[in-house]
C-alpha positions as CSV (number, residue, x, y, z in Angstrom):
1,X,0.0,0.0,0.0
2,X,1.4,3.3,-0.6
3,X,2.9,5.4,2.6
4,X,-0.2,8.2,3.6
5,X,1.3,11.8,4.5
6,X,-1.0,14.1,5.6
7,X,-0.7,18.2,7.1
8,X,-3.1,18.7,9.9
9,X,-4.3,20.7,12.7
10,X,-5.5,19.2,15.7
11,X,-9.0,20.7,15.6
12,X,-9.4,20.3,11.9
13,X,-13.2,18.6,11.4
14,X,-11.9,18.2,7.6
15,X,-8.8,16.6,8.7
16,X,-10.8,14.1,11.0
17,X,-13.2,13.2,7.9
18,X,-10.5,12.1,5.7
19,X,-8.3,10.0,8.0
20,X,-11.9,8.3,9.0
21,X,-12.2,7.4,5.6
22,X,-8.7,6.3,4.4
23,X,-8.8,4.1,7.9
24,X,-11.9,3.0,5.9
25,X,-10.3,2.1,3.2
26,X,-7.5,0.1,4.7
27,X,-5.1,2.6,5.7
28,X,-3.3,1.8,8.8
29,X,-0.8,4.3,8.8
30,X,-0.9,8.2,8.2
31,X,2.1,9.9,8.6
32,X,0.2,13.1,10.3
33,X,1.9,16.6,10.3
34,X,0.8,19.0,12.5
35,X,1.0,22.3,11.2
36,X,-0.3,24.2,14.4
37,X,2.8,22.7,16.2
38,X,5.5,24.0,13.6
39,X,4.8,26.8,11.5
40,X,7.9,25.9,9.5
41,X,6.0,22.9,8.1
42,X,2.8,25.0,7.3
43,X,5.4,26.6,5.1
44,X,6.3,23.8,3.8
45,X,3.3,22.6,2.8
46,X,2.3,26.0,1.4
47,X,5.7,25.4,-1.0
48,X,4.6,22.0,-1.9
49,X,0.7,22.4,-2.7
50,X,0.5,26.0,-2.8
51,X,-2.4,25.7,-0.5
52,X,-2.7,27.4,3.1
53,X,-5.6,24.8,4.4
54,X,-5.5,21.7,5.8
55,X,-6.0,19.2,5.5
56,X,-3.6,18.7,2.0
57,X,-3.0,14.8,1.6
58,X,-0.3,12.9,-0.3
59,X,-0.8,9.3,-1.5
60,X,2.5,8.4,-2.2
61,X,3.7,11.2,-4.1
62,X,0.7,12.1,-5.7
63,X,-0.7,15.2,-3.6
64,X,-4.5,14.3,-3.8
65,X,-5.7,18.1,-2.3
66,X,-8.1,18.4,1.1
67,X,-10.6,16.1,2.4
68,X,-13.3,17.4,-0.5
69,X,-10.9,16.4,-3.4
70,X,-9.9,12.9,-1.1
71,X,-14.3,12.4,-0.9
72,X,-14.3,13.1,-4.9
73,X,-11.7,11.0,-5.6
74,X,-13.5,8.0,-3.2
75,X,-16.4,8.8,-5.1
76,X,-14.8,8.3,-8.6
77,X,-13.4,4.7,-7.6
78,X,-9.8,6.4,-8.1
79,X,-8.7,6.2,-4.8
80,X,-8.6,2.8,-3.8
81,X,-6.4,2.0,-7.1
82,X,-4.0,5.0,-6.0
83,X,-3.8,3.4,-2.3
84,X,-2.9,0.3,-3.8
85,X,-0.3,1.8,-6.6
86,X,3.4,1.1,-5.6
């Protein structure tokens, strides 16, 4: 399965939603970043989508967007095959 890396908040409702459903989808593991702990990785994050909310989600190295584009992407039966990508 490919490695989950997520940017979060702690109090994010959005960033609840979409780690519910990947753990629904058979994800055991999210490497979580909390971006209200080091602003430094908000920046980061920022560089990489060029997005300032969270959640922003990364199957693998495909950067998927927030918890509406991860829903969408559920929806369209194209996450599951990117989960399972190598």
């Amino acid at each position: 399965m490919n490695a989950v890396r997520m940017y979060t908040t702690q109090v994010c409702p959005y960033c609840l939603r979409a780690k519910a459903l990947l753990k629904q989808r058979g994800v055991d593991t999210i490497d979580e970043i909390r971006v209200d702990l080091d602003p430094a990785e908000r920046d980061r994050m920022i560089e990489l989508t060029g997005r300032r909310t969270v959640p922003q989600i990364f199957i693998g190295d495909t950067h998927v967007g927030g918890c509406d584009d991860l829903i969408e992407l559920d929806r369209s039966g194209s996450l599951a095959p990117l989960l399972q990508r190598s």
